[in-house]
C-alpha positions in Angstrom: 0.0 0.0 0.0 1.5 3.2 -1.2 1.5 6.4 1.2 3.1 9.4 0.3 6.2 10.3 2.6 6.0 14.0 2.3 2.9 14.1 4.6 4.4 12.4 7.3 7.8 14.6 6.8 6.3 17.6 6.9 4.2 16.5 10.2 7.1 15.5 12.1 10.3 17.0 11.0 10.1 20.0 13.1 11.0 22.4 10.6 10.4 26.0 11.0 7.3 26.8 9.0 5.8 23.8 10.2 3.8 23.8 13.7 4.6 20.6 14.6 6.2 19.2 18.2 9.5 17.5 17.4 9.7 15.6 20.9 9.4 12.0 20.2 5.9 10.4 22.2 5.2 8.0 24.0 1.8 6.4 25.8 3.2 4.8 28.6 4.5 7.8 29.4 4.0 7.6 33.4 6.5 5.0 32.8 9.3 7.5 31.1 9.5 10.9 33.1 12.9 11.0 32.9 13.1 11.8 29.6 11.4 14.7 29.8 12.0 15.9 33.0 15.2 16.1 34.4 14.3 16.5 38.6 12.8 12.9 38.4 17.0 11.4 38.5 16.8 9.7 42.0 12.7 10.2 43.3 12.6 5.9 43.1 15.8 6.4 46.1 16.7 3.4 43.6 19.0 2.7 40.6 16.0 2.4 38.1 17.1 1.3 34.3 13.8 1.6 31.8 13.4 0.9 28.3 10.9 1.8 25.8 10.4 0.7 22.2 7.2 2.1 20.2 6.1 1.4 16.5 3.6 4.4 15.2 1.2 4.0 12.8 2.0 0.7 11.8 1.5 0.6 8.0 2.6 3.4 7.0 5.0 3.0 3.5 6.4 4.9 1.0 7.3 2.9 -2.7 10.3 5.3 -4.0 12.0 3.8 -7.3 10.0 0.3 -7.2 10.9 -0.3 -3.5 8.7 -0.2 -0.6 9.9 1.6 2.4 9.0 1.4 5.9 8.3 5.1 6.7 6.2 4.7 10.2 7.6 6.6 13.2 10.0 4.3 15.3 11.1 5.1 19.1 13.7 3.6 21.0 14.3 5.3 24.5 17.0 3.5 27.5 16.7 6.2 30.7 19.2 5.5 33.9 18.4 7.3 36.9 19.7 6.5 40.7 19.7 8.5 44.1 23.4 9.6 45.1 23.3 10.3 48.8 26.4 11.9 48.9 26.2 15.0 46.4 22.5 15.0 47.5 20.7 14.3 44.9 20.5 11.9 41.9 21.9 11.2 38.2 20.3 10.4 35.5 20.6 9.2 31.5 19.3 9.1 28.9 20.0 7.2 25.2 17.0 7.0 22.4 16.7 6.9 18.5 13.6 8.5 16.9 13.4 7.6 13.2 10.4 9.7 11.4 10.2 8.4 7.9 13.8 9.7 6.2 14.9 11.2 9.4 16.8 10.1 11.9 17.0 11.7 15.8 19.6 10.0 18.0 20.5 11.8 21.3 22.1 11.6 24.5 21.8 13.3 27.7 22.6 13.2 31.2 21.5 15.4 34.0 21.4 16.1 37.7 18.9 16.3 40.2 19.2 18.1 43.7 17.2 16.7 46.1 15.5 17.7 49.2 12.7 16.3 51.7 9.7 18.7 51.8 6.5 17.8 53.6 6.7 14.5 53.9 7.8 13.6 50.2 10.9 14.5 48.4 11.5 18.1 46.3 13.9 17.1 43.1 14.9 20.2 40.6 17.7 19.3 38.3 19.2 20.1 34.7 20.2 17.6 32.0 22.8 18.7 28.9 22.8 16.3 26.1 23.5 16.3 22.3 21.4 15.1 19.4 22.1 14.3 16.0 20.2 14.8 13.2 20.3 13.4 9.9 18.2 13.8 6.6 18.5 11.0 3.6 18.0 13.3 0.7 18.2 10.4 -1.7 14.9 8.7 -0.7 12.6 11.6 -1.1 10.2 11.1 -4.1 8.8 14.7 -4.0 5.5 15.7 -6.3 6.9 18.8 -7.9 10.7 17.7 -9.3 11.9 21.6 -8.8 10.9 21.2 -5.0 14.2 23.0 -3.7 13.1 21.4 0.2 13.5 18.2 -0.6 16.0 18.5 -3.8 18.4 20.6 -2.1 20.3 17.8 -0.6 22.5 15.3 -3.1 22.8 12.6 0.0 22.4 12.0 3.8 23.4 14.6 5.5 23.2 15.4 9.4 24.3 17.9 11.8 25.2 17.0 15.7 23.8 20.2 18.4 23.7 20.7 22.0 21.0 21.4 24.3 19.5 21.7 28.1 16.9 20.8 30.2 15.6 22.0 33.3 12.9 20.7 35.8 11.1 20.2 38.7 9.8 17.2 39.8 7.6 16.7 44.0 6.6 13.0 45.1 4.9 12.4 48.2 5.5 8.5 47.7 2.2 6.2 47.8 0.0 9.1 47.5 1.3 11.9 43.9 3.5 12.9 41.8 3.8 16.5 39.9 6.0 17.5 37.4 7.1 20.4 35.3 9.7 21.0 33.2 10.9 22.4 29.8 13.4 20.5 27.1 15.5 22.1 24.4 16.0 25.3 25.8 18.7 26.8 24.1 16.8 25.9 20.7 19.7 25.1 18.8 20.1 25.6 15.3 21.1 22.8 12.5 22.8 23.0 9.7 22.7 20.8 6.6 20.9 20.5 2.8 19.0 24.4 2.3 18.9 27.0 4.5 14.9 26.0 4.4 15.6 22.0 5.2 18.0 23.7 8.2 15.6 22.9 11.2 16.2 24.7 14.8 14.9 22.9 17.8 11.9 24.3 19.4 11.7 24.7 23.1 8.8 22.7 24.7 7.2 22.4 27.8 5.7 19.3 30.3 3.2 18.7 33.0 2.9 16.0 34.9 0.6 14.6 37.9 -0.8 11.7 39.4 -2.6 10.3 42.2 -2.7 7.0 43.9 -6.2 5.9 45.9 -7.0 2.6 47.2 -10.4 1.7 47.0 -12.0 1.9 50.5 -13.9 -1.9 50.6 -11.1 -3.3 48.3 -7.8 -1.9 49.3 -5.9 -4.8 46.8 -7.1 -2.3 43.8 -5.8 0.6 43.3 -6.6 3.8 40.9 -3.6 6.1 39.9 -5.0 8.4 36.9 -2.7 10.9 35.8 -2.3 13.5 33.5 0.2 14.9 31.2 0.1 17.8 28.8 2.8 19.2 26.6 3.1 22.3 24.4 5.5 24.2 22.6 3.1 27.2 22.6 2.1 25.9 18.7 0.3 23.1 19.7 -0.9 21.7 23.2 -1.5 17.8 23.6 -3.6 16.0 26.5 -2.9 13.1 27.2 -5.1 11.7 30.7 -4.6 8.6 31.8 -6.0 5.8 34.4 -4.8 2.7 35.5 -6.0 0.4 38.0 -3.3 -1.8 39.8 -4.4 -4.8 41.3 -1.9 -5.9 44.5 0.7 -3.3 43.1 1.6 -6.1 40.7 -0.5 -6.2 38.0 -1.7 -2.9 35.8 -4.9 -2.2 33.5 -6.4 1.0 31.7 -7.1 3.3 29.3 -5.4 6.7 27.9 -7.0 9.0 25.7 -4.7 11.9 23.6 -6.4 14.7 22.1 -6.7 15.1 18.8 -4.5 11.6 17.9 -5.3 8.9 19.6 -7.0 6.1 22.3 -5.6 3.3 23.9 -5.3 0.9 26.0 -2.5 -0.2 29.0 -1.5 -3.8 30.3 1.5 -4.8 32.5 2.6 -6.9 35.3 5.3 -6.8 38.0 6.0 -10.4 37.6 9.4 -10.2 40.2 9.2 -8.4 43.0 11.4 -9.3 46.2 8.9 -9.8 49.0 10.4 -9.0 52.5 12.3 -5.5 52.0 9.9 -3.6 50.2 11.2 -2.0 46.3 14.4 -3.8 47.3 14.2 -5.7 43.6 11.5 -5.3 41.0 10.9 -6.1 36.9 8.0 -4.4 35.1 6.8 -4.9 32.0 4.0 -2.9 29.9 2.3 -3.0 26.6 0.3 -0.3 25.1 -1.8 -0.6 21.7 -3.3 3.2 20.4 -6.1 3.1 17.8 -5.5 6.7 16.3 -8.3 8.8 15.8 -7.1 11.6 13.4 -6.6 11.7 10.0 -3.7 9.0 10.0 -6.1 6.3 11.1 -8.5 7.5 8.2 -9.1 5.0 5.2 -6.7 2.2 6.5 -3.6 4.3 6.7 -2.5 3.1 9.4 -3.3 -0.1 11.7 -2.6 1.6 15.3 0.8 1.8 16.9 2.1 -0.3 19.6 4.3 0.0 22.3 6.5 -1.8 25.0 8.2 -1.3 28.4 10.4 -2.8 30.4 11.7 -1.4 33.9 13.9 -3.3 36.7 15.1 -1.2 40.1 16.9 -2.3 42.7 19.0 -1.7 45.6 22.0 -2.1 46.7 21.7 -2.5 50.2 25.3 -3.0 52.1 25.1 -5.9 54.5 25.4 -4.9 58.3 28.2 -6.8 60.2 28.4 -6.1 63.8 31.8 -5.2 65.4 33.7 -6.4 68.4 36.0 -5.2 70.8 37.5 -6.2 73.3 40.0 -5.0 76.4 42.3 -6.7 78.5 40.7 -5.7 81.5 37.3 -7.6 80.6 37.8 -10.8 79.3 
């Protein structure tokens, strides 16, 4: 099935005249505040390793010179974050690849989060400095009007490497919320390959997030956590609410709805978790399926997009040996 590349290009490439965000998505994204949000590095008081891998609009082709290509958006995200007692706060990093059609993101960033004990729960603001690298494959575009100087401007792949920051905030009062804000690319750094009009500049873009935990009263085994999180780059502003109902904090079912793009539903499980020294050890895994409800999902473009996580903390807890001593006088 033949789809026409440009369209999803010009969607997600992030260049200038387009209002588009350029931030890769994801749906489990209670799962992967991390990467957005640089104050989360340590909340877990855990070394915390999560990753992600999403396939968008499943589908979604492009033939260019007799051969099909696989155009759909592809995510891959790893995120590291652990408490570090002794510069008070926490570390964090983050790896992921974003390929959007002939375009492909890949960036690294690491940050750090002070922390401090407010009311109960734990205050983390940090900063994260990273690079990305952009690159453009000039040679696959099949573009309607030959003369197009966008998308004939470049003879090859090209790419450009920039560096950027992050700043947040990030409260949790643990078993009870969680709220977030924070904004990414700040410096919106310029790139620099093909025309000056394929030359995109980051955009800076901004992120709430929130949740809430609450046992039910008669069944205290089930619990609701719905959550919220919006982000914006003052262009366009996307909802995306959120509610899962955990069952014996090891097993996870719900639904998320995303304005303007998409619905979908949320399964996962906890199947390890040590028993004994509570969070001391414990493996998640998650699986998300949207059905997309704009224009993408219109006349069988796409078949939804799917999604996978997989998280494992653990401590490392130093054994306790007690000491002797002894004197001559008291044997």
């Amino acid at each position: 099935m033949r789809k026409n590349v440009l369209f999803l290009f010009f969607v997600f490439a992030g260049f200038q005249a387009v209002n588009a965000q350029q931030e890769a998505q994801f749906t489990q994204n209670m799962f992967n505040i991390m990467a957005i949000n640089p104050g989360y590095a340590g909340s877990n008081d855990a070394i915390c390793v999560t990753t992600l891998f999403r396939q968008q609009w499943l589908g979604f082709t492009e033939t260019v010179n007799g051969r099909e290509n696989n155009v759909a958006p592809q995510t891959m995200l790893f995120s590291l974050h652990s408490n570090v007692n002794p510069i008070h706060g926490g570390l964090g990093l983050v790896v992921y690849k974003d390929k959007l059609g002939y375009e492909d993101n890949i960036g690294v960033k690491f940050g750090y989060a002070f922390r401090k004990p407010l009311k109960g729960g734990n205050l983390g603001i940090g900063i994260m400095a990273g690079f990305l690298n952009k690159k453009i494959d000039f040679t696959q575009f099949n573009p309607i009007d030959p003369g197009d100087l966008l998308l004939t401007g470049g003879t090859n792949a090209e790419s450009d490497m920039v560096f950027d920051l992050s700043f947040g905030a990030y409260y949790k009062l643990p078993g009870v919320f969680y709220a977030g804000i924070s904004s990414t690319q700040l410096m919106e750094s310029p790139s620099s390959y093909g025309t000056n009009l394929a030359s995109p500049q980051l955009k800076r873009h901004y992120y709430i997030t929130g949740g809430y935990q609450w046992a039910l009263p008669n069944n205290p085994q089930f619990e609701l956590r719905p959550s919220v999180f919006i982000k914006s780059d003052f262009s366009s502003t996307q909802y995306d609410v959120n509610a899962l109902m955990y069952y014996n904090n090891q097993f996870w079912g719900g639904f998320s709805y995303r304005t303007t793009d998409a619905v979908a539903i949320l399964i996962g499980a906890t199947p390890f978790s040590q028993s004994g020294n509570k969070s001391l050890e414990s493996l998640g895994i998650g699986y998300s399926y949207d059905v997309t409800t704009s224009a993408m999902g219109a006349n069988g473009r796409s078949s939804g997009s799917h999604e996978v996580m997989l998280n494992y903390c653990f401590k490392i807890v130093v054994p306790y040996v007690p000491s002797s001593y002894k004197n001559v006088r008291f044997l």
